[in-house]
N, C-alpha and C positions, 0 to 999 in steps of 0.2 A: 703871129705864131699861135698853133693851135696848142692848148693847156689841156694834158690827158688827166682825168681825176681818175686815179689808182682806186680799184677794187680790189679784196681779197678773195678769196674762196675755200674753207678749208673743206678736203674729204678725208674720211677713215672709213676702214672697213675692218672688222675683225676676221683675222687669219688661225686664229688659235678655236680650237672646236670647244664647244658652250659648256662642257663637265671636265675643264682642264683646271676649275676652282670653285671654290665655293666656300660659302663662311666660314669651313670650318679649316679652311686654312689661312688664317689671319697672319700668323705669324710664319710660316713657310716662304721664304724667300725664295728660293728657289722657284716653285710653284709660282708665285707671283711676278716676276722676272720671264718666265714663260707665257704669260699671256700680251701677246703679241697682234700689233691691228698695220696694216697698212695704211700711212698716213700721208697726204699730199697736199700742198698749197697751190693756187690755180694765183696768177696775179693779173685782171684784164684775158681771163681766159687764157695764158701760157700756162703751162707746167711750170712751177716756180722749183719745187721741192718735192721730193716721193723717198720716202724711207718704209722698211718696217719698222717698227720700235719697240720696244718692251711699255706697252701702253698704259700701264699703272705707274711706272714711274715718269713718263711724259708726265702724265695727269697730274701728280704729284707734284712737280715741280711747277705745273700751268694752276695749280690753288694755294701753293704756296707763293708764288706770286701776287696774285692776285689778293690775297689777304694782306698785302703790306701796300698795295696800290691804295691812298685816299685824294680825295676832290683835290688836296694840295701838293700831293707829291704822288708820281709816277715813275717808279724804280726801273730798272734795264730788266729784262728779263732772260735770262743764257739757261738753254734747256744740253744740259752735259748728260752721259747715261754712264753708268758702270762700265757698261760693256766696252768702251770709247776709251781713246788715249787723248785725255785733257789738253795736254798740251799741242794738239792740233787747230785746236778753238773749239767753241759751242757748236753743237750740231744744227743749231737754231735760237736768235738773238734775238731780241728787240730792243733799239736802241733809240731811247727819247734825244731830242735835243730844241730846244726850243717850243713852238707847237706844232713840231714831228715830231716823225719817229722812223726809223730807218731798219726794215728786216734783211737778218743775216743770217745768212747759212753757211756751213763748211761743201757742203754735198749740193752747192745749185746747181739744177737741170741747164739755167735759159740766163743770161746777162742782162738784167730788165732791171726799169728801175723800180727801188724796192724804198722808192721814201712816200713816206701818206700823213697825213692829218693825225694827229695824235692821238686825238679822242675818239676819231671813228677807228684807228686799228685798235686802243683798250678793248673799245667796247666789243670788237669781232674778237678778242685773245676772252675777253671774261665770258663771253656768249659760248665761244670754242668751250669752256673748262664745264660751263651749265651743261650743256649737251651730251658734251663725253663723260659723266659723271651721269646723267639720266639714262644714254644707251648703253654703257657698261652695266650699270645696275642690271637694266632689264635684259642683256642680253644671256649674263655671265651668274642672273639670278643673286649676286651677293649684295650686300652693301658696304660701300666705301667707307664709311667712317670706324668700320670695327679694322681697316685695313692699312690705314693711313699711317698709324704712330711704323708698322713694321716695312712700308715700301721703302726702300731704300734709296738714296736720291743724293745725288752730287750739288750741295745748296751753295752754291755762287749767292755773294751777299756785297752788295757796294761797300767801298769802306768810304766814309765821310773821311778828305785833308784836310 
């Protein structure tokens, strides 16, 4: 039996024109909410996923993550939007269990299998948050940390039984 080792791939592209923000709407949600990037996950070269998203708050919930991730605990990660009726499920999940982890979408392209290695999907989900936080910067000209406390963000949070 041949054993396929699962790659990820994520792409984004920004769909929102480069003067739709700028620092000095930090606190403007609205304005924030509107910038918007086409985002897709590739899995073993399929289409796994393609949304557009409101990509500050993606982002936001992909560092918020990522800040509660340490070397001994790796938390579920459910990426919800405003714009979304929650009770559909997460637009996009990661779900650890063991040393996997299992991605989940409401909106998948392709019926593949979406289970991998634990530590290599972190590591492409916290590499994912580096990247789109450096091409946002440079794309949209602001910086994220003056923008963070006002993105608004659906914070799915485990509860310990």
């Amino acid at each position: 039996m041949e054993i396929i080792d699962n790659k990820i791939h994520f792409e984004y592209h920004f769909v929102s024109d480069k003067c739709i923000i700028s620092n000095k709407d930090t606190s403007d949600v609205p304005a924030v909410l509107a910038v918007d990037a086409m985002f897709s996950i590739k899995m073993n070269h399929i289409l796994y996923f393609e949304a557009e998203l409101p990509i500050l708050e993606f982002y936001k919930s992909l560092y918020t993550w990522k800040e509660r991730v340490t070397k001994d605990y790796i938390p579920e990660f459910h990426y919800y939007t405003i714009e979304h009726d929650e009770e559909e499920g997460a637009i996009l999940s990661v779900i650890p269990f063991s040393n996997k982890a299992r991605l989940e979408t409401i909106w998948a392209e392709a019926d593949i299998d979406n289970v991998f290695d634990l530590h290599y999907i972190v590591k492409k989900f916290i590499t994912l948050e580096s990247s789109l936080r450096e091409d946002m910067e440079e794309y949209y000209n602001i910086k994220l940390k003056y923008f963070m406390r006002h993105i608004p963000f659906s914070d799915y949070t485990e509860t310990d039984e």
